[in-house]
Structure formats: structure tokens, C-alpha cells
C-alpha positions as CSV (number, residue, x, y, z in Angstrom):
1,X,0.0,0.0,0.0
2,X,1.1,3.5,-0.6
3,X,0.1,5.4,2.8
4,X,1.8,5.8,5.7
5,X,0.0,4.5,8.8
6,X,-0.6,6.2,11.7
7,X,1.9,4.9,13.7
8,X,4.6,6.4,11.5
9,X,2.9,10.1,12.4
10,X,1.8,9.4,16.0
11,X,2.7,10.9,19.2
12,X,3.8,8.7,21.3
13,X,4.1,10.7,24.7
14,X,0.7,11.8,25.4
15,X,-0.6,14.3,27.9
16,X,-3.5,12.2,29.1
17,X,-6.0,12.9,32.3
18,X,-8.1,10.3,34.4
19,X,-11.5,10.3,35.6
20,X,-10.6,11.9,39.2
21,X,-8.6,14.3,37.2
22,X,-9.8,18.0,38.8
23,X,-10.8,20.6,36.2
24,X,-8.5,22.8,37.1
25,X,-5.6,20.3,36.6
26,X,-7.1,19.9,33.2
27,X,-6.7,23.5,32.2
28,X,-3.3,23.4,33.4
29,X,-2.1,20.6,31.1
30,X,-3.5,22.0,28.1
31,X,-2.4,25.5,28.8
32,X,1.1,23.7,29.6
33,X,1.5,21.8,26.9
34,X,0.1,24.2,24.1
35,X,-2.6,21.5,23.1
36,X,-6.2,21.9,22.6
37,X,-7.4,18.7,24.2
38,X,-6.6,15.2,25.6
39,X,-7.7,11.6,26.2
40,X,-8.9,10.2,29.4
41,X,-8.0,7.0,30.6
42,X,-8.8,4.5,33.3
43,X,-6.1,2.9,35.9
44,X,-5.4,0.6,33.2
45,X,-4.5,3.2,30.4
46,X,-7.4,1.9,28.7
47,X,-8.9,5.5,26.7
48,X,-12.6,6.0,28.4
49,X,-13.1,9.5,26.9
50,X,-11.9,12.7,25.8
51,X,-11.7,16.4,26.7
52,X,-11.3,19.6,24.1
53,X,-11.0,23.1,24.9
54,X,-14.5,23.3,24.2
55,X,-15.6,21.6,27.1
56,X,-14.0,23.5,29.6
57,X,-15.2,26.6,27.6
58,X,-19.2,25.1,28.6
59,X,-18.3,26.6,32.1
60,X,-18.0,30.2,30.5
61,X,-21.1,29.9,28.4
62,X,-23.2,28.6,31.0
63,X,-22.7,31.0,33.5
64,X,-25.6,32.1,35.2
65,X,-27.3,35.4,33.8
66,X,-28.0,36.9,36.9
67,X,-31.4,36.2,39.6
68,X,-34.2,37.8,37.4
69,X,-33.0,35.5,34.5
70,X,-33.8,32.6,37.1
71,X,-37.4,33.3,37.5
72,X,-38.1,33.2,33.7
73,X,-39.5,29.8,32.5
74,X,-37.1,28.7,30.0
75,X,-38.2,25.9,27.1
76,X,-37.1,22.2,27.8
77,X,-33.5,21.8,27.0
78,X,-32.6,18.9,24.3
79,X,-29.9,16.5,24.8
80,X,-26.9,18.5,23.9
81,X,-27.8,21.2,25.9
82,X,-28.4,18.9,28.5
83,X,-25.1,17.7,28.0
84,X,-23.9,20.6,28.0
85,X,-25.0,22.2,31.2
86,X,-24.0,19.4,33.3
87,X,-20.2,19.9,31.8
88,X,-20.7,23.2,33.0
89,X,-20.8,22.1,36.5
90,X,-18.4,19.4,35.9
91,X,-15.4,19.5,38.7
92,X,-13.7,16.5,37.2
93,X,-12.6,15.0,33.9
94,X,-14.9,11.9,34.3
95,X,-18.4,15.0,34.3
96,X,-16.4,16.3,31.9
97,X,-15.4,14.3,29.0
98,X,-16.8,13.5,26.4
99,X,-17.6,9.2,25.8
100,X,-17.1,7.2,24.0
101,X,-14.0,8.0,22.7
102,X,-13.6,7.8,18.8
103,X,-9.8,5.9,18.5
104,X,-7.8,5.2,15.8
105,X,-5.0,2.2,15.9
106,X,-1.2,2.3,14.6
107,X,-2.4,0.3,11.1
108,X,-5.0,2.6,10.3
109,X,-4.2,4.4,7.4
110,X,-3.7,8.8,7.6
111,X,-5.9,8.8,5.0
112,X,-8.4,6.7,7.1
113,X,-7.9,9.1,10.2
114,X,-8.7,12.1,8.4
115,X,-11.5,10.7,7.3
116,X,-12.7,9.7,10.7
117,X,-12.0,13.1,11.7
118,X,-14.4,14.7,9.2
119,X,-17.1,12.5,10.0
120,X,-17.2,13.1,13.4
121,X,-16.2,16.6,13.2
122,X,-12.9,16.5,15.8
123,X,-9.6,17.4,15.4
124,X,-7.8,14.8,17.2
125,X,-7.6,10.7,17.4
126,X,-6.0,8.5,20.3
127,X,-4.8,5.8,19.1
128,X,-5.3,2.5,20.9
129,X,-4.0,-1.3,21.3
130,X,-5.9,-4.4,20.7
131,X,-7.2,-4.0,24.0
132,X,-7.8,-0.3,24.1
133,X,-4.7,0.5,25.8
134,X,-3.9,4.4,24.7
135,X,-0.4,4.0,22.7
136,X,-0.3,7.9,21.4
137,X,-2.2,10.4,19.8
138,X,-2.7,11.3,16.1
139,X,-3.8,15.3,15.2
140,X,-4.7,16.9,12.3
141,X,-1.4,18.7,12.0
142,X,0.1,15.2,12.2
143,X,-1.8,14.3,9.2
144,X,-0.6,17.2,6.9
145,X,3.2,16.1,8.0
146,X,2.9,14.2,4.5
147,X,2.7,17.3,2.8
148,X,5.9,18.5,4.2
149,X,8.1,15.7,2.2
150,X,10.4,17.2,-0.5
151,X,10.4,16.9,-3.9
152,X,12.9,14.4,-3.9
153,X,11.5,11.7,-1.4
154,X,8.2,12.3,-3.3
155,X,9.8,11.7,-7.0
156,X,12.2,8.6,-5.7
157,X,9.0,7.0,-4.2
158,X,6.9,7.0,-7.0
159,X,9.3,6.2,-9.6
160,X,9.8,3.2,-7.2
161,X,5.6,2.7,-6.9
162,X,5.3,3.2,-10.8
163,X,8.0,0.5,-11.1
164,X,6.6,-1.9,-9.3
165,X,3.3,-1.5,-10.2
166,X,3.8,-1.8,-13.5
167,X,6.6,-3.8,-13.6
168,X,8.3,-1.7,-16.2
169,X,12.0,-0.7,-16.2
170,X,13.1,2.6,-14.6
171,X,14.1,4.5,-17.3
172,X,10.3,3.5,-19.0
173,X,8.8,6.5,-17.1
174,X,10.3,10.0,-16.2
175,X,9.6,11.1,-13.1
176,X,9.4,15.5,-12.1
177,X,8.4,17.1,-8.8
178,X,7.6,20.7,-8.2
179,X,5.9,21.9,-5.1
180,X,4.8,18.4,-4.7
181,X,2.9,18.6,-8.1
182,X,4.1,15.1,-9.9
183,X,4.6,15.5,-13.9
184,X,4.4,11.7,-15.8
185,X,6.5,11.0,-18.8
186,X,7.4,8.4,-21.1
187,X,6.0,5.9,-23.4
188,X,4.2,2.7,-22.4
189,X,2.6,-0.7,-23.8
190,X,-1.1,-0.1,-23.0
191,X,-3.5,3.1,-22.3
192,X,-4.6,1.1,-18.9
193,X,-0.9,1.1,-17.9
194,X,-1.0,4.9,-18.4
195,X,-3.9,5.4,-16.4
196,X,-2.4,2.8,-13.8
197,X,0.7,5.0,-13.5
198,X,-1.2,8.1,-12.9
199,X,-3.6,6.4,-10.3
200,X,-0.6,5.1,-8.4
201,X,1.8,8.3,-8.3
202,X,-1.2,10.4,-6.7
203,X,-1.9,8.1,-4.2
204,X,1.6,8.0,-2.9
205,X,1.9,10.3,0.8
206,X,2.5,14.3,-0.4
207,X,0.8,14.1,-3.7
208,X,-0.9,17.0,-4.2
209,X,-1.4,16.3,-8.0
210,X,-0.7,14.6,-11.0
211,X,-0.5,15.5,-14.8
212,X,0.3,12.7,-16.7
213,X,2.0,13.1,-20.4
214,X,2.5,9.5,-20.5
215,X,2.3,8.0,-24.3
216,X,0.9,4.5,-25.4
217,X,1.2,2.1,-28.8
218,X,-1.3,2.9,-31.2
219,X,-4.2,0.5,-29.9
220,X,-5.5,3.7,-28.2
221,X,-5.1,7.4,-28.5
222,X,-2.2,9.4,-29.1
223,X,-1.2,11.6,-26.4
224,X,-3.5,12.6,-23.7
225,X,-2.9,15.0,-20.6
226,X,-4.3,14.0,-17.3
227,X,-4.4,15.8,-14.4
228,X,-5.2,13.7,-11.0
229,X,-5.7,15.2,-7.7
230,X,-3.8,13.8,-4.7
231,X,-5.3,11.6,-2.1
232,X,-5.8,14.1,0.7
């Protein structure tokens, strides 16, 4: 496969709270650390929840409005709000968290996790063992890292991808990187194998596109210019 795994973008040393954990405390490791949230985890440093910035912020935004506020009748809350409020009056990470955790594992796939992260709309992933055990953390910032390879890694590793997938020599296909924008040339046996090599160079890690000026024998059309997005 051509994407790095999480495990090769990962941090490893996590800042991490546990249920007792005061609010207080909380605020201090985030502000400490410079990060915007955290994993909870049981005496077993299994991950039971999580905590953002955003749910220590519920204390500021529920604050009360002042007495006559109190004595106007106020619609039923919904579940979030609900929610919510009691964060509001949480004193420790386990009122304070939210559960169940979504978790990622070392073999999933950056691709995968930034996925997961638009789905459920949050901005970072603990990653977990086989049995839940927390192991490190993945953010989204971790996940661009792929865009931060140079030129050079990204042409060496597709020449090498376009190789082997093809199973055609080196020197078959020419290989340019600019800004991480991959340029295709050379001439090949089949129009498929074109399209093959284009498919495989922008899903390699730091892609950010392809345009293919890849030739084929005459079974298909002359010369064609492709342009392929990358995979993130």
C-alpha cells in the first residue's frame, strides 16, 4: 500500500488525564503543553473519553445570567444542551469528558484518520491497542506532516511505486516534482498502464497532484494530458 500509517505520524508521549482528574488540573495541562485537548483514561491506560477546549469553555457559556433570569421559564433543554450544562458544573474529567472515545489504531491508514476526523467533526484521534490500551495520539497537524516531504522523497517514491506496479523498467517512465505537483513522462505498452501509473503516483503520501504526459502504442489514443488530484 502506498500510505503511511498512523503509527509512523503518531505521538507517542501523550498528555493524558483520568476520571478523578480535577478541572483545574485539566486547564493546566493543556495550557502547559500548548494542546487543545486530551484523552482520558482509566487505571489501566485503557482510553474511556476525551476532553477539548471546548468543554471547559461550557463553564463560561453557561454561566448564570443573573437572579431575574432565574425566575423566567425557559423551554425544555434537548440532549446537547443537557449535555452541555452538566459539563458546565463538571469539577472532574470523568463530568467532563466526552464518551465514548472515537480511537484510531497504529495500522489505520492517515488517509483513514482524516477521514474519521471529518465524519465526526474533531480534530484529534488516540490511538489504541488491541485492548484499548492508549499507545499515542494522532492530530490533524500530524496528518498534513505528508505534505511536508520534498520533492525528492516524493519523485524517488513514485518512480519506485510506478516500477513496481507496472513492472516496467526505470528509465520506462520519467519522473518531475515541483511543489509536490508530480509530472508523468514516457511511453508505455497499454492506455490502462497509463492510467495505472497516474492512479498510483497520486496516491503515494505528499501528492498533491498529477498530470500525466505518458504515451501508449497505437491500440489507443495518441497523447492525452491527465491531471489527478492527490489523495488528501
Amino acid at each position: 500500500m502506498m500510505y503511511c500509517r498512523i503509527k509512523d505520524v503518531m505521538t507517542q508521549e501523550v498528555v493524558r488525564a483520568y476520571g478523578e482528574t480535577p478541572f483545574k488540573q485539566i486547564a493546566r495541562l493543556l495550557s502547559d503543553n500548548r494542546i487543545s485537548g486530551l484523552p482520558v483514561v482509566d487505571d489501566e491506560e485503557k482510553v474511556i473519553g476525551v476532553i477539548s477546549e471546548t468543554d471547559l469553555m461550557q463553564r463560561q457559556t453557561h454561566q448564570d445570567d443573573g437572579y431575574e433570569h432565574r425566575r423566567v421559564r425557559r423551554p425544555k433543554l434537548t440532549f446537547s444542551a443537557r449535555t452541555a450544562a452538566a459539563k458546565a458544573r463538571a469539577r472532574t474529567a470523568d463530568h467532563l469528558m466526552t464518551r465514548p472515545a472515537i480511537t484510531a489504531t497504529p495500522d489505520h491508514y492517515v488517509t483513514e484518520a482524516a477521514q474519521i476526523m471529518r465524519e465526526h467533526g474533531v480534530e484529534r484521534l488516540p490511538v489504541v491497542d488491541d485492548k484499548g490500551h492508549l499507545v499515542g495520539i494522532v492530530t490533524r497537524g500530524d496528518l498534513l506532516r505528508v505534505f511536508l516531504r520534498t520533492d525528492d522523497e516524493i519523485r524517488r517514491e513514485v518512480s519506485r511505486r510506478v516500477v513496481l506496479g507496472l513492472d516496467v523498467p526505470r528509465c520506462a517512465v520519467d519522473v518531475e516534482v515541483d511543489a509536490g505537483v508530480v509530472t508523468l513522462r514516457g511511453h508505455l505498452r497499454r492506455r490502462d498502464d497509463a492510467e495505472l501509473a497516474a492512479w498510483i503516483a497520486a496516491h503515494v503520501d505528499g501528492v498533491v497532484a498529477v498530470t500525466s504526459h505518458l504515451t501508449h502504442r497505437p491500440d489507443t489514443r495518441a497523447r492525452s494530458t491527465v491531471v489527478v488530484s492527490g489523495h488528501m
